[in-house]
N, C-alpha and C positions, 0 to 999 in steps of 0.2 A: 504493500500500500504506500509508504513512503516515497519508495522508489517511481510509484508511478505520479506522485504527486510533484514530488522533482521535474519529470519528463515532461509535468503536462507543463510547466514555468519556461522550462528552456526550451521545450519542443511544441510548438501550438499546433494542430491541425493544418497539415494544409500549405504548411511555411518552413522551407529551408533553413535549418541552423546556422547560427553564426562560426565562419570558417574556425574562428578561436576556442568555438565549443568542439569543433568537432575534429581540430587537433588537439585538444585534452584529453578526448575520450580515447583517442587514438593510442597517444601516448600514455593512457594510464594503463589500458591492455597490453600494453608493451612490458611498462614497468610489473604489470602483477604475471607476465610471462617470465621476464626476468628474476624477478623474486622467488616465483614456483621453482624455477631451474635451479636456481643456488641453492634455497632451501631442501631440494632432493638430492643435490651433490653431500648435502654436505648431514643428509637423514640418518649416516652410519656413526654418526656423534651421539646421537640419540635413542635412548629406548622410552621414550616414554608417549603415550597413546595424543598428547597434546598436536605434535608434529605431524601426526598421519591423520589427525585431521584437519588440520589446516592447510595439508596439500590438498584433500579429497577437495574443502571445500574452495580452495582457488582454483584447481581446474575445473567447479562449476561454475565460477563465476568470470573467468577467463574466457570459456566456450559462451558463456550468453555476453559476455562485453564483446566477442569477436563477430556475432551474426550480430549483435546491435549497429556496430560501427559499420558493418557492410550496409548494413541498412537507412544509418547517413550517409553516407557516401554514396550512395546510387543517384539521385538527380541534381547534386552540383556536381559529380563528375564529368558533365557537358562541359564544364568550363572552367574548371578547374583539375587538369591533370596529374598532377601529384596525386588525388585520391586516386586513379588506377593502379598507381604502381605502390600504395599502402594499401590496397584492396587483398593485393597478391600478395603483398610479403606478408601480411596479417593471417593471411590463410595458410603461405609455408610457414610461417614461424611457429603458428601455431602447432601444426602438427609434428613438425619437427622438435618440439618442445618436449608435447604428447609420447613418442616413440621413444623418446631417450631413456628416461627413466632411469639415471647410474645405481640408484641405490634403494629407490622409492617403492612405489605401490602401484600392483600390476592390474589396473583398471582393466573394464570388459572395450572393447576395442567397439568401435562405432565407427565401423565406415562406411553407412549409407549418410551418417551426419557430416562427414567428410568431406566424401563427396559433393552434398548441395551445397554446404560453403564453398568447398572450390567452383562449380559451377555458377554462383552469386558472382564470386568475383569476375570468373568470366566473362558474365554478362556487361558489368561494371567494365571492363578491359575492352571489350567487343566496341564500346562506340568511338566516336570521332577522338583520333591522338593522334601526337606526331610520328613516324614511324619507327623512327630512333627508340622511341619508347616503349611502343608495339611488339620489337620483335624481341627486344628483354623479357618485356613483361609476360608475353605467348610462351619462351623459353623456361624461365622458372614456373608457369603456371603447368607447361605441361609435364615436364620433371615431376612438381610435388604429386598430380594429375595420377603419374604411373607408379609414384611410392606408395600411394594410395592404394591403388589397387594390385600390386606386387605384395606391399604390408598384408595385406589382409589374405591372399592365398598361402602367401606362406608360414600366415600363422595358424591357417587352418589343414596347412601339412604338416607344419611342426607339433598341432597338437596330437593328431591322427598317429606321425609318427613315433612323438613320445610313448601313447600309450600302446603302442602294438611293441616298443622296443621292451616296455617295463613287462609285459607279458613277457615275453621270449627270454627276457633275464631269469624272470624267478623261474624259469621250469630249467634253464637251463644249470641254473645253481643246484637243482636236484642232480643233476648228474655230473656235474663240474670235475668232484675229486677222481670219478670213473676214466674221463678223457685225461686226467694229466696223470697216471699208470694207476690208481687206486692205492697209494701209498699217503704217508701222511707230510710230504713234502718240505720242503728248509729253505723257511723262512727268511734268511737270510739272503740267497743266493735264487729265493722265490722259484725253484726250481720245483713243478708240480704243484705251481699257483697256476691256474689254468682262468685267471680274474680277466672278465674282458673288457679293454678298455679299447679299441674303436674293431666296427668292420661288424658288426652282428646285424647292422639295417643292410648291408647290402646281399648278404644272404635272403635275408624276408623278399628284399624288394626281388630277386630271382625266381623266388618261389612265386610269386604275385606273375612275373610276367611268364612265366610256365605254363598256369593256371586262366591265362585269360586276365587277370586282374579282379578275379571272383573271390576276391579274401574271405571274402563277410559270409560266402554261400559255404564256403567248406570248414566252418569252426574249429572240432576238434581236429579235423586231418589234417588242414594247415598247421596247425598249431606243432602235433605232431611231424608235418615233416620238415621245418623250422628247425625245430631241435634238431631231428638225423641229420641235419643237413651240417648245419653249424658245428656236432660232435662231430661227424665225419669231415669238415675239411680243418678241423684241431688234430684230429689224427694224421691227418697227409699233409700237416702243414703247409695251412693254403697261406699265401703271402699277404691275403687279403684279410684274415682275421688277425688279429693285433690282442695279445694276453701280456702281463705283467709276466712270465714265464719267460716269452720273444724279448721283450722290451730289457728283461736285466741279462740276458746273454750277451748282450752289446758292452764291449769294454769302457768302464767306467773312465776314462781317461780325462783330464782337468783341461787337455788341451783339444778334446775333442768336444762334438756337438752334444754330448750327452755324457751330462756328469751325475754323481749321487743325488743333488737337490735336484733335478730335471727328472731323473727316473723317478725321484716321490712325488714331482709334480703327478706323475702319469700313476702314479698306485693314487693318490687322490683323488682323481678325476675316476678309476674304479671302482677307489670305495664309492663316492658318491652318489654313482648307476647304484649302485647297492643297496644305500641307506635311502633314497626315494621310496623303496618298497614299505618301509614301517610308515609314511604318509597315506597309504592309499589300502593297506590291510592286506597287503603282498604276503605270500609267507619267506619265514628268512629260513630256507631250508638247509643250507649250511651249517644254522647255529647249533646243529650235534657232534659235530664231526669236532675233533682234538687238535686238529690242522688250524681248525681257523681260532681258533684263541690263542695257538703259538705266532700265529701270525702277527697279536698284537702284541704278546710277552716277549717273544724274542726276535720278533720283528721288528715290528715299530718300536715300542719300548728298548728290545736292545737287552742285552747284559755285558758290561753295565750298563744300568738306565738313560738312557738318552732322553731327558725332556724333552730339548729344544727340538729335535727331529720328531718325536712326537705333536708339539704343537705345530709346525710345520706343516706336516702333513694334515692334522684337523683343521689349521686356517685353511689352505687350500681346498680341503674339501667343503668346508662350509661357504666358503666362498662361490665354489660352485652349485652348492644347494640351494644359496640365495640369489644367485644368476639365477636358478629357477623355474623361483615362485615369486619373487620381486624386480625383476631385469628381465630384459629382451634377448638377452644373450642366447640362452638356450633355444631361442624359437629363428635367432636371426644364423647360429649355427648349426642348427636342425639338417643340413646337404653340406655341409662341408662349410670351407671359405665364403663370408657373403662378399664375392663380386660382383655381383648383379647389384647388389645395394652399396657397397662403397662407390660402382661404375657412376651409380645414380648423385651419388653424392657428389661427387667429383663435378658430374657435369654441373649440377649443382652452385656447387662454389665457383664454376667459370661463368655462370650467367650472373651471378654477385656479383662480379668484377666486372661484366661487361654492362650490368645494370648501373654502374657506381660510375662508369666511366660515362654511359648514354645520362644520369643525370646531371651530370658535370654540364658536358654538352650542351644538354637541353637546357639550362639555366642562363648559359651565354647567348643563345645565337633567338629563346624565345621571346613572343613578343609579348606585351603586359596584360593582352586579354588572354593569353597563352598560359602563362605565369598564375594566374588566379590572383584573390586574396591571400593565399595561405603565407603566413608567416616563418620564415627560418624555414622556408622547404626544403632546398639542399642540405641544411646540415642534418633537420630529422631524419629525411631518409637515409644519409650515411650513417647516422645511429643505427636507425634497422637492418640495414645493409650489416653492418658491422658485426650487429650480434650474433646476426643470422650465418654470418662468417667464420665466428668464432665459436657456433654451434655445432656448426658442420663440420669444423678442424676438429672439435674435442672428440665428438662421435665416432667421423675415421680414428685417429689417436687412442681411443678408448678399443676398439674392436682391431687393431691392427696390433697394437702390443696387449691385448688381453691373453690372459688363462688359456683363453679356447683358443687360441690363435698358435700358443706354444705346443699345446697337444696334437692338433694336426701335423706341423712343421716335424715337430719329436716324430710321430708316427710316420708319416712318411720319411722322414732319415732313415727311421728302421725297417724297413722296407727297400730304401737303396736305392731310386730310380736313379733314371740315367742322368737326369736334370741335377741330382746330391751327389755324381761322383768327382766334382773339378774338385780342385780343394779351393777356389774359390767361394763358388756358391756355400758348400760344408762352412766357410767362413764366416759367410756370411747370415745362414742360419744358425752360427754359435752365438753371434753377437746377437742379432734381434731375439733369440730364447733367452738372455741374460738381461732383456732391458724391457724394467715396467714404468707403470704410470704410479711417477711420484706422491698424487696430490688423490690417489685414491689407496688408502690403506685399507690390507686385506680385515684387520681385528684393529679393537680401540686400544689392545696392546696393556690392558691390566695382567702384569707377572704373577707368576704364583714359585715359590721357591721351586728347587730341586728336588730341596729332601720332599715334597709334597707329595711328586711325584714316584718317587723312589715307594712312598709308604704306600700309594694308592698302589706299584705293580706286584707290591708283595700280599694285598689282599686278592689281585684277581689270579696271582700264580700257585692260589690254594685247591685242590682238586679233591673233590669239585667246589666250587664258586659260590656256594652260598651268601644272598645278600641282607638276609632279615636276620643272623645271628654275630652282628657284628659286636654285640657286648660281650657275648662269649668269646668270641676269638680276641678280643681285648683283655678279657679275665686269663683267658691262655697263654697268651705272651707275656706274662707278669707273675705266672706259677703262683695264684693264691689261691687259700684253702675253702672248701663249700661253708666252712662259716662266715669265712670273706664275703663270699657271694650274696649269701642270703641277707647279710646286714644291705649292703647295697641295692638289691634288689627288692627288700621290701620297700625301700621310697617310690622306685619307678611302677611296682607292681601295679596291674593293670592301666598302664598308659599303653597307649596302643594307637594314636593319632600321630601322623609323621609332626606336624606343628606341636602340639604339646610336648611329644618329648624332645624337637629342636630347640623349644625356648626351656624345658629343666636345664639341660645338661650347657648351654649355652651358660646361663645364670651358676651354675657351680662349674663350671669352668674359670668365670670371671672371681668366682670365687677365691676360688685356688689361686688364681693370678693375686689378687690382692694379698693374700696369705703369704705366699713367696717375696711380693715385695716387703710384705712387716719384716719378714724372716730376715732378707736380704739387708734391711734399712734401707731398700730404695724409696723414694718420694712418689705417690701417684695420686695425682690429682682427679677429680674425674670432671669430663667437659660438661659446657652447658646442655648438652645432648641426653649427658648421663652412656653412651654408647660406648666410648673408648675410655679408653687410661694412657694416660702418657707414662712410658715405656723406656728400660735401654737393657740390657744385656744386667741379670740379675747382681752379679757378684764376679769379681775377676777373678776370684779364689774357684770359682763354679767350673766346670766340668765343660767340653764343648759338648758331649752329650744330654748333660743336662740342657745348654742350651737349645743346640737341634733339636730334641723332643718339647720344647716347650714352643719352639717357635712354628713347628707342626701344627700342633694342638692349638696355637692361638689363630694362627690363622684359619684354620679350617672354621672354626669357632665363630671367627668375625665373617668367614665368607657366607656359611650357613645365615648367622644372622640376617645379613646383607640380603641375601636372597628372598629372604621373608620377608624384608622393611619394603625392597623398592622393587624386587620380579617375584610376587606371592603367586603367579600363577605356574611357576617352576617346583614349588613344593606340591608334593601329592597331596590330592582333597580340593576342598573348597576352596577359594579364592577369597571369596566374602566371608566363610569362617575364620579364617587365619588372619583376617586381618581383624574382627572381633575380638578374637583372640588376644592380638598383639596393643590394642588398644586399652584391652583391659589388663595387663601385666605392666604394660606403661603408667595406669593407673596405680597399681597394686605399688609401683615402683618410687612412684611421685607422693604417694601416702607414707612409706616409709624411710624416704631420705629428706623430703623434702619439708617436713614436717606439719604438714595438714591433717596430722591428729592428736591427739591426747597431751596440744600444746606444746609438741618435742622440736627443739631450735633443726634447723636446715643442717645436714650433714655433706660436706664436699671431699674432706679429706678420707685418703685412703683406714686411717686408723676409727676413724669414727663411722665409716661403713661398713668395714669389720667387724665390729661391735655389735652395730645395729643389726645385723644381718642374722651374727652367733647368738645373738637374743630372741631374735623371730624364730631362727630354727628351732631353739631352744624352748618355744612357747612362752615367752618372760615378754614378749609383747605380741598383740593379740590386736589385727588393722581392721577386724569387723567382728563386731559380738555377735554371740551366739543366740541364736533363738531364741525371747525370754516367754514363759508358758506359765500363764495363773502369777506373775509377779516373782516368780523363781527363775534363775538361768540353769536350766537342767538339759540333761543329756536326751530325756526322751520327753514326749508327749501324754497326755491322757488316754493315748490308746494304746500306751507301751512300744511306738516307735521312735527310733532315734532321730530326732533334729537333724536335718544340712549342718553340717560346720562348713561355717560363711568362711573360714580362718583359713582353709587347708584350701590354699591356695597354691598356682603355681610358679609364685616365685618363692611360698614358702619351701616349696619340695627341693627347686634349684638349691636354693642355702643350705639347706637338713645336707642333700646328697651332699655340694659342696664340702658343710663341715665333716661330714662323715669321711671323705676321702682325704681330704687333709690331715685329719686325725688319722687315718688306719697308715699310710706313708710317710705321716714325720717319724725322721730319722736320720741315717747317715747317708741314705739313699732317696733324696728329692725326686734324681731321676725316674724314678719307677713311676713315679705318680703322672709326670708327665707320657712315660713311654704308656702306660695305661690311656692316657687321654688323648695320644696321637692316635692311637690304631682304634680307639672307638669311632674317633672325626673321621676318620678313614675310611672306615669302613661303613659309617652313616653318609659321608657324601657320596660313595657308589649306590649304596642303596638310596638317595633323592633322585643320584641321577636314573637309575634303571627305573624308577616305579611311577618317573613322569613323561606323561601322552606326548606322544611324537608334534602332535597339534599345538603345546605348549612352546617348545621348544622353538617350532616355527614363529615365531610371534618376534623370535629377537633377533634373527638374522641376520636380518638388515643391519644389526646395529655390529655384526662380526660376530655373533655369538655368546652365550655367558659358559665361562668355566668350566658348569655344569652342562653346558651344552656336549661343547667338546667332549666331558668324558664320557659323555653317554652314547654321541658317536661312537666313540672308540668301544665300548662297550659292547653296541650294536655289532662292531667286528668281531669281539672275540667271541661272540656266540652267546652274549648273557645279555637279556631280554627282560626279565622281570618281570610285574605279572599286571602291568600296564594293560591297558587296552589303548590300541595307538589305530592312529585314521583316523583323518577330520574330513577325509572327499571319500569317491571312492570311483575308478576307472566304470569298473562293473562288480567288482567285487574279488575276494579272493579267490585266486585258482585252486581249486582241489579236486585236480584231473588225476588219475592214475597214471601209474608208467608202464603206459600203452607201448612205447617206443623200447620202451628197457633193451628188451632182449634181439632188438632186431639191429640194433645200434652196438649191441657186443658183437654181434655174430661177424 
């Protein structure tokens, strides 16, 4: 209503706007194109739901300012010519804008609305101009014209053959370990990884042209002889299917095209075909077999533990999982190379230049009924010029040095045509596979130690893999007796919510922290936040073990928190429970330090929440009374049942547990109590990550992923799944075809 109250002030019935209005509005769709663009480059800074809507709603309000403006601009266009040639760039810029997407959000594509904006402007372009002008303006219109409808087939192949590829994957993963000899393969030297990382669409597509092109008519038998086909040309080592297997036979060489980080590029790009399955309720039929969890212990992981190559590998893959579902990437490399779309580009950017030079031109030599009203025409359109220049440079630049760009080039090296054997060319494909786009980073680059790592691969190198007994395997490594246990265990007994017992053992961890610092005589303050403690290395006299194991434990501790304050959709359960939850322990929290009861002064230092803490566990202070019945505070009611205790709360349990652990460990040996409280954090963030929906996970991609992401990736590799239910689409559903093919594919 506003909006059209506005329109009716400056737009009357009937009457031409003033040229001043309607290069404002021009340039204000400019500027909120401009602004969408930056703020989606730059969406991977971000996880929070504010930024994806504020893109959603500037490309709605981009798309109606750009058929507005087309719609001033249609009859002073007689006579004033600069509006034809902002009619067109309005309409490529816009879509150009639309397709990019570096990092953003993968809207449903609309190209019959495309379309009639680019044909408006045509109309607009169709009447009287100078020719100078015309044949620019016919050049870019018919370019964006064919991106349009090239965009839209090929992303209704690219979706077609994402999902006919994801089928063919999961059956083919049923028989995977069969074609690389039925051994359990070395991870290492990936010899008897039979992981396919490109060539399994050109099989299908043979089967299709065999067939007539009748996919759809022959279901299972395609399907089935899809697999025989693909298994049989792994056996005869066709040059066209390409496995993690091929790709590390190739000498690792520093001076050749394909070194150790280039070959994990290509095991990332595998796993990722891979792990798309747990989005769509694919099954991961691999995850039995003993091969593929050495794949991640002594593959990825290493012995000894290699981090960094671990994260490596998970950025790249998730990078590629977020190419996607949120980028164009996957649909615009769906046939290989897109030269047809760079071709387009290119031409593109020469009718920019030739557009920039015809308005140069046209501003010397026209005459002043020629020229219009319009104000600063040349410089605005070299603005749009400009941008639109600089759009089209980053897009090629982005898809020329991208991810998928290195995986083709890699694969075809190893492959060997004629075109890779100068040592020229071989050169020149080392140099462009070493060199990315600075100004887009794969992960926001939050570190997590070593030793973190090191502790997480000694929980999944347990066999079997167990992820809900992670207090026992904690009790295990620290050899204490079932009287230990049972003191311990009656605080948590029956907690059984992943968020309830995150935020105990979170709270008697801090506990413990604070306890070591009395011990140590270190100083900890706690922040305005009440979240952290200012921290340094307990004691120089301390142990590096000691230290290691506590700096495990704390962080795991803060990362868990972290997860529940600001991504509660990564904890298993409720989303809006947990945050209930967390709101009321915040309370329970701000009751007891902060002194909003029983008239008790504000506590900040570490020795006075110490205190106050050992007194709450203690029941010596008491943050909600108890039920009073007939004027008495009693334990039960008049009908002989026991009262709620308001009191047994769960920050009082963190403290109790807290004290209790602190007391059963003081001694000569601190360390134990921390090595206890690494390998619990341990083996509780494996189990967050396995027991949360692949759908969740999806949610922060964009932003490079959370910690928890990665390990649950990586998890999904070694075969431990957890008892999730994961799919938030679903192609058609999960395949659970028999093995029809089995025995004909041995024979």
């Amino acid at each position: 209503m506003a909006f059209k109250i506005i329109l009716s002030i400056v737009h009357k019935d009937g009457e031409i706007l003033n040229p001043i209005v309607i290069q404002f509005v021009v340039a204000l769709t400019t500027a909120l194109m401009v602004t969408r663009f930056v703020l989606d480059a730059l969406r991977h800074r971000s996880t929070g739901k504010a930024m994806r809507m504020t893109l959603i709603v500037m490309d709605a309000v981009t798309q109606a300012l750009t058929i507005y403006s087309l719609g001033i601009m249609q009859r002073p266009s007689d006579k004033d010519y600069y509006y034809k040639v902002w009619a067109v760039l309005l309409v490529t810029l816009r879509y150009s804008v639309k397709i990019g997407r570096p990092a953003g959000i993968a809207l449903k594509q609309t190209p019959l609305v495309d379309l009639m904006s680019s044909f408006w402007s045509a109309n607009i372009l169709r009447s009287k101009a100078p020719r100078i002008l015309k044949v620019t303006g016919w050049l870019l219109w018919s370019v964006n014209s064919l991106r349009i409808i090239y965009g839209f087939i090929s992303s209704e192949f690219a979706n077609d053959s994402h999902r006919e590829d994801l089928r063919l994957l999961t059956e083919y993963m049923r028989h995977e370990h069969e074609a690389g000899g039925g051994g359990d393969g070395d991870p290492v030297t990936m010899k008897g990884y039979r992981y396919l990382v490109r060539g399994e669409a050109k099989k299908r597509k043979m089967k299709k042209n065999e067939t007539g092109g009748q996919a759809r008519d022959t279901g299972m038998v395609e399907e089935t002889g899809n697999i025989r086909r693909l298994l049989l040309a792994l056996r005869e080592e066709h040059k066209e299917i390409l496995t993690l297997e091929k790709i590390w036979e190739e000498p690792a060489d520093p001076a050749d095209a394909l070194d150790e980080e280039l070959k994990d590029l290509c095991l990332s790009f595998a796993l990722y075909k891979l792990l798309r399955r747990r989005f769509f309720n694919f099954g991961i039929h691999e995850a039995k077999l003993k091969r593929t969890r050495r794949l991640v212990l002594d593959g990825i992981l290493g012995e000894p533990c290699n981090s960094e190559r671990a994260f490596r590998v998970s950025e790249a893959e998730l990078s590629f999982l977020n190419d996607f579902f949120n980028s164009r990437h996957a649909i615009v490399f769906a046939k290989g190379f897109p030269f047809i779309r760079l071709l387009l580009s290119t031409i593109l950017i020469g009718g920019i230049g030739g557009m920039a030079v015809a308005i140069y031109s046209f501003s010397k030599v026209g005459t002043r009924d020629e020229l219009g009203n319009v104000h600063g025409g040349v410089t605005f359109t070299w603005f749009l010029l400009s941008f639109l220049f600089v759009k089209e440079t980053w897009e090629i630049t982005t898809y020329v040095f991208s991810d998928w760009t290195k995986i083709i080039l890699l694969c075809q090296y190893v492959q060997k045509p004629w075109w890779l054997r100068s040592p020229m060319t071989k050169d020149l494909v080392r140099k462009l596979c070493r060199l990315s786009v600075p100004w887009l980073p794969r992960w926001h680059g939050k570190e997590v130690k070593h030793t973190v790592i090191n502790c997480l691969r000694d929980c999944l190198a347990e066999d079997p893999p167990r992820l809900d007994n992670y207090l026992e395997r904690a009790f295990g490594k620290v050899g204490v007796t079932d009287g230990f246990r049972a003191n311990f265990t009656e605080v948590v007994n029956g907690v059984k919510d992943s968020v309830h017992i995150l935020l105990i053992w979170h709270i008697a961890t801090c506990y413990c922290e604070i306890d070591l610092a009395e011990n140590r005589k270190v100083s900890a303050s706690m922040y305005w936040s009440g979240q952290d403690f200012g921290r340094r290395k307990p004691s120089e006299g301390d142990s590096d073990l000691l230290w290691s194991q506590y700096m495990i434990a704390r962080t795991l501790s803060q990362y868990c928190a972290y997860v529940l304050t600001l991504v509660p959709p990564l904890v298993p359960g409720n989303s809006l429970m947990a945050r209930s939850v967390l709101i009321k322990v915040r309370e329970e929290k701000s009751r007891l330090f902060n002194g909003k009861f029983n008239s008790c002064a504000p506590c900040y230092q570490s020795t006075q929440m110490l205190g106050r803490l050992k007194k709450y566990a203690s029941e010596e202070i008491e943050l909600y009374k108890k039920k009073v019945d007939g004027g008495k505070q009693d334990e039960e009611n008049q009908d002989g049942k026991k009262e709620e205790n308001l009191d047994d709360t769960i920050l009082k349990k963190g403290a109790d547990l807290g004290k209790k652990m602190a007391e059963a460990f003081s001694g000569d040996k601190p360390e134990d109590l921390w090595r206890f409280l690494s390998e619990f954090w341990a083996g509780f963030v494996i189990h967050l990550a396995a027991s949360t929906r692949a759908s969740q996970h999806k949610i922060f991609l964009s932003s490079g992923g959370e910690f928890i992401t990665h390990l649950w990736a990586l998890l999904t590799h070694a075969g431990i799944l957890g008892d999730a239910q994961h799919g938030d689409q679903d192609f058609d559903t999960a395949l659970t075809q028999e093995d029809v093919y089995d025995q004909t594919v041995q024979s």
